[in-house]
Phi, psi and omega in degrees: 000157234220141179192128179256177167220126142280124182241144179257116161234069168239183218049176179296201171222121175289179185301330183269327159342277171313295182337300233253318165290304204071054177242121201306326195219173172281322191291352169256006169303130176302129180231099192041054159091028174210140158322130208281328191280006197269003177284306170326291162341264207282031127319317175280319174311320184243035142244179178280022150275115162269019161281143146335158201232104160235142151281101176265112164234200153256171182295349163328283172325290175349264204322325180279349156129002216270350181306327187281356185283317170205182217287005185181114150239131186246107185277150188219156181255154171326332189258024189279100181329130136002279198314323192303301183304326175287326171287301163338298182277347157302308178315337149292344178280159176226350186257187186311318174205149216239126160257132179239151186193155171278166179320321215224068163207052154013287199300334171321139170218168181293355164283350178282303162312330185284325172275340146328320188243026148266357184266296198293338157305310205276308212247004191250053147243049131243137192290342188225076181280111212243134168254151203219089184280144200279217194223311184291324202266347187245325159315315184278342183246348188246347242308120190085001175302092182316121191199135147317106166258160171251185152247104187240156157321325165296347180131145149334071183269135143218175170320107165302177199263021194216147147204179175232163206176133206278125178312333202261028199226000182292014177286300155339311177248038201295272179305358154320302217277320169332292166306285212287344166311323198285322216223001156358297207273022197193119179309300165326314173293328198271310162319319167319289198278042177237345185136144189271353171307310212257005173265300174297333191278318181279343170286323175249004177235000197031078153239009164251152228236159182301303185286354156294306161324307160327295178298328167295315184314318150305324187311288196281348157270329181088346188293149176243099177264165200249106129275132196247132150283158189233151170273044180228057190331334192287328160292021177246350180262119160221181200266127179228337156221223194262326174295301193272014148279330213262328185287339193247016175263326172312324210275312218275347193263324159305305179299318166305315184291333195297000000 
């Protein structure tokens, strides 16, 4: 089976960015002598998925090379929405199922992609895959990391910075992607745009559970989706402000020292 990954490294930059790095775009903030997007790259490059690599970026990347780093780059301007970059860069995929995920989630290696396309083996007569990292599971490799949670019967959870989705099933997730690019980093959010029912029940009791989602996701969408918890903390950080490079300067510096 065939599994591409669109990775989105599109929008603008923020201020701090520059201020605070020097850096032109966040995927090139130095992250311990390298650009945080190329530990993402070649993190996929040097796992056993044997899909394509497509790239949505700004011409930044261009310049900087990374168009050559993988199998497609589709350049985008800066003031282009998230949903927006994901409908572009899906339209490049070719393969059974498309992992989409951001630019600026550093902490990823290639075991992480490998259990990743070994989950999406495992799971795939379902259309929808959601990874789902714990509070506890991301405190251990990030310790102090600031991060948006929900509360589920599994525990103080969020969304990862990633999911996968059967090609032949994005017609389905087309009138989706608005919702879900908005509320991606928060359990709490997706439940929202999922029934307000199933919002009260997680604020005020954390009892609802993955396969209960699951089954609203079915309901209200038609997708017959997957939720995994995943052991792999690293998809739940990605750089959103000044605070999480350090966090993630912190983790690789540790990792050196080891």
């Amino acid at each position: 089976m065939k599994i591409d990954f669109l990775v989105l490294a599109g929008g603008g930059n923020p201020d701090w960015t520059e201020k605070e790095f020097s850096a032109e775009h966040k995927n090139l903030i130095d992250i311990c002598g390298k650009p945080s997007i190329s530990y993402v790259l070649d993190a996929i490059k040097n796992s056993k998925n044997e899909g394509s690599i497509i790239l949505v970026g700004t011409s930044i990347l261009e310049k900087a090379g990374f168009s050559n780093w993988v199998d497609k780059f589709i350049e985008v301007e800066p003031n282009q929405s998230l949903a927006e970059n994901v409908r572009i860069g899906e339209k490049a995929a070719t393969g059974d199922f498309i992992v989409i995920m951001g630019g600026d989630i550093p902490g990823i290696t290639h075991e992480t992609i490998n259990a990743i396309v070994d989950n999406i083996n495992n799971y795939s007569n379902y259309e929808f895959i959601v990874f789902v990292v714990t509070k506890d599971e991301i405190e251990r490799k990030f310790p102090g990391s600031k991060r948006t949670y929900g509360r589920i019967k599994e525990g103080l959870s969020k969304v990862g910075n990633l999911l996968a989705i059967r090609r032949d099933s994005l017609p389905k997730l087309d009138p989706l992607i608005d919702k879900y690019t908005a509320g991606r980093k928060s359990l709490i959010s997706l439940a929202f745009s999922f029934g307000i029912f199933n919002i009260i029940k997680l604020l005020i009791t954390g009892s609802t559970s993955i396969p209960d989602l699951e089954k609203i996701f079915l309901k209200t969408t038609g997708l017959n989706a997957k939720g995994i918890v995943f052991p792999y903390g690293e998809i739940g950080v990605d750089i959103d402000k000044p605070s999480d490079v350090y966090d993630i300067r912190n983790y690789y510096s540790r990792r050196l020292n080891q």
